[in-house]
N, C-alpha and C positions, 0 to 999 in steps of 0.2 A: 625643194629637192624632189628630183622625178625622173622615173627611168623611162625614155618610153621608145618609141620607132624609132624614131630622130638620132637618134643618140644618150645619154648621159648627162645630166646638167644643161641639157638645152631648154630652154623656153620655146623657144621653137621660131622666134624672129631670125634671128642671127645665124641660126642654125649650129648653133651648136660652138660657133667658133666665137665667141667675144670675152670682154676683158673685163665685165662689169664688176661692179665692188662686191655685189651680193652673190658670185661666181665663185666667190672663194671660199663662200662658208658650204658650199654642194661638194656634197660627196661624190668620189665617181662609184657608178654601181657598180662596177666591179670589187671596190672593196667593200661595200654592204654587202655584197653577194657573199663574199669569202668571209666576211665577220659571221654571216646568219647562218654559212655551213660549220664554220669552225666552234661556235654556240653549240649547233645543234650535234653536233659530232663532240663536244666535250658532257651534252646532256646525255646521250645516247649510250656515254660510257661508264658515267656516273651510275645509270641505271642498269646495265647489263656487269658491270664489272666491278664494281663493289658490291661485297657480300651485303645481304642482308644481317641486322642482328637475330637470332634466334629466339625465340618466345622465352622469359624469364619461366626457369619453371623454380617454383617456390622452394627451400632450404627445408626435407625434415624434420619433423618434429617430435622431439619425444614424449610419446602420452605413457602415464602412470593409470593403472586399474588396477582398484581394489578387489581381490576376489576371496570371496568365502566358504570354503566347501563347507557346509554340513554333513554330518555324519547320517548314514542312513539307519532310520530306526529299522530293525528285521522284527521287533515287536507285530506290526501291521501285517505282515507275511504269515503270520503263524495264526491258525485259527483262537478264537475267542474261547476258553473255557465258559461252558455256561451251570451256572449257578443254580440251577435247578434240578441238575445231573450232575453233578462234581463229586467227588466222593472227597475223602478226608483226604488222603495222601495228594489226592491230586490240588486242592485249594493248600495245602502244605508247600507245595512249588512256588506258590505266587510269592513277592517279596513283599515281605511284614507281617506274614502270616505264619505262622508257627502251628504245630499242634492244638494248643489248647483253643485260639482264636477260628481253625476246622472245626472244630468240634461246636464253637460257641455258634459258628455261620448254618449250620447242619442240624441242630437246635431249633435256631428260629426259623427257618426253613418249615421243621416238621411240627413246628407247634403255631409259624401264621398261614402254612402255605407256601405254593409257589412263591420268589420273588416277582415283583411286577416291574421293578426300574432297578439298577446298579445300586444309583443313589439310595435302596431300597437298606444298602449293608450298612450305613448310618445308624441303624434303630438296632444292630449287632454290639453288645456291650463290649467295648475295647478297639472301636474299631474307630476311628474319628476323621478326619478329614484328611489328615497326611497318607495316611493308611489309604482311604481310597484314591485319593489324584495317584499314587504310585500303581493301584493295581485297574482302574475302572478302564486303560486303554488294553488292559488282556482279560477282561469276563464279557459277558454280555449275560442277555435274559430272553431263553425262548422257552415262554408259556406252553405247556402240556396244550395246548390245542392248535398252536401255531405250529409245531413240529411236524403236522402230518402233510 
């Protein structure tokens, strides 16, 4: 099968014109010619005229967060009462302190001295550990010579 100057299905003896057996299985190029434009004309529309699909965009999803406010302590905002200048009424303020435990803090004060550490109100009779965790985030201890 061969298209060429000649003609279509010639081998080129004959020219073109004979009745041979193997004459019948050639195509004539004119309809190759129309089969390769009618392909290319069916490819060309395939690709121009059918949509593409669109890119999958993924289905939402619902996320759960746990959130926890914390309360703000305003304890941290207010200055430290210090313990080496407190008067009575004023360590009366603090919670778990009363009157008589004033009196007992102001006491030992004036008969060891300045305190040196918070931790220091531990060696105050009545005063024990629950008693300080509740008040040691509002005292502090500034030594008479660090003040200046």
């Amino acid at each position: 099968m061969r298209c060429g100057r000649r003609g279509c299905g010639s081998s080129g003896r004959n020219g073109g014109k004979g009745g041979s057996a193997s004459s019948s299985f050639r195509y004539d190029c004119r309809f190759l010619i129309a089969a390769l434009l009618a392909f290319l004309l069916v490819a060309y529309a395939g690709i121009r005229f059918i949509p593409r699909r669109p890119p999958e965009i993924p289905s939402p999803k619902t996320v759960t967060l746990e959130v926890t406010i914390a309360p703000v302590e305003f304890r941290e905002l207010l200055p430290r009462l210090d313990l080496n200048s407190a008067t009575a009424a004023e360590l009366e303020e603090l919670p778990g302190i009363g009157p008589e435990l004033a009196r007992r803090i102001i006491a030992y004060r004036e008969a060891h001295g300045p305190f040196r550490s918070v931790k220091e109100l531990l060696n105050v009779p009545g005063i024990g550990p629950a008693i300080l965790e509740r008040i040691q985030d509002l005292v502090t201890v500034i030594l008479p010579d660090e003040g200046r």
